[in-house]
N, C-alpha and C positions, 0 to 999 in steps of 0.2 A: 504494500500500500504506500507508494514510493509518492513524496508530497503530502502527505497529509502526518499532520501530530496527533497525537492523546495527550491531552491535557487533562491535570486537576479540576480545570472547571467546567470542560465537557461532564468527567463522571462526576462530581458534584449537582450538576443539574440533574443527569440520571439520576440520577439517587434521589433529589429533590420531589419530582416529578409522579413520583409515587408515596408520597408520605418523608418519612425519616430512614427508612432503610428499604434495601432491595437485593433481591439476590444477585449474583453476578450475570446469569444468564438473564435476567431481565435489564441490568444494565448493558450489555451486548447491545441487546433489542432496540432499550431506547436511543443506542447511538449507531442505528440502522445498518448494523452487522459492516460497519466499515474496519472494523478490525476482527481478528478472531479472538474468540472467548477466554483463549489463552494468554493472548499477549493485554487483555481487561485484567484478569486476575492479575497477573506478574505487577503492573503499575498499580493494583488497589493494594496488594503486597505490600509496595514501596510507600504508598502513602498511608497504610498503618504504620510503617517500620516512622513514617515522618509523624506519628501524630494526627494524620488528616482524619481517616477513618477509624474506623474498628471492628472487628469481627462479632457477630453477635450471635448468641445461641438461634438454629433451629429444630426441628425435628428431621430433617433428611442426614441419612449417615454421611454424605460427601459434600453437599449443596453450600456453600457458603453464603452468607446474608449478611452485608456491610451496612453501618449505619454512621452517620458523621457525629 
């Protein structure tokens, strides 16, 4: 996806857009599968590691759900 960035305040609005938290695969979505799912996780990673987010309990064994 050569030109285009992921920014903090792309997924920050993900995240917004549905309440206070949302799983990774819905933030994918809300940022119209311009990257893949994986390379969303990796940068929500790094913006727990910074403080921005935080991981919060759900009920799926793998599914992660970020909330700011």
């Amino acid at each position: 996806m050569s030109g285009r960035v992921l920014d903090d305040a792309a997924i920050v609005e993900a995240i917004t857009g549905f309440g206070s938290r949302a799983m990774t695969y819905v933030i994918a979505n809300r940022l119209d599968r311009k990257w893949p799912t994986s390379k969303i996780r990796a940068h929500l990673k790094d913006m727990e590691r910074r403080g921005l987010v935080e991981r919060v309990p759900t009920g799926y064994a793998v599914q992660l759900c970020w909330a700011l």
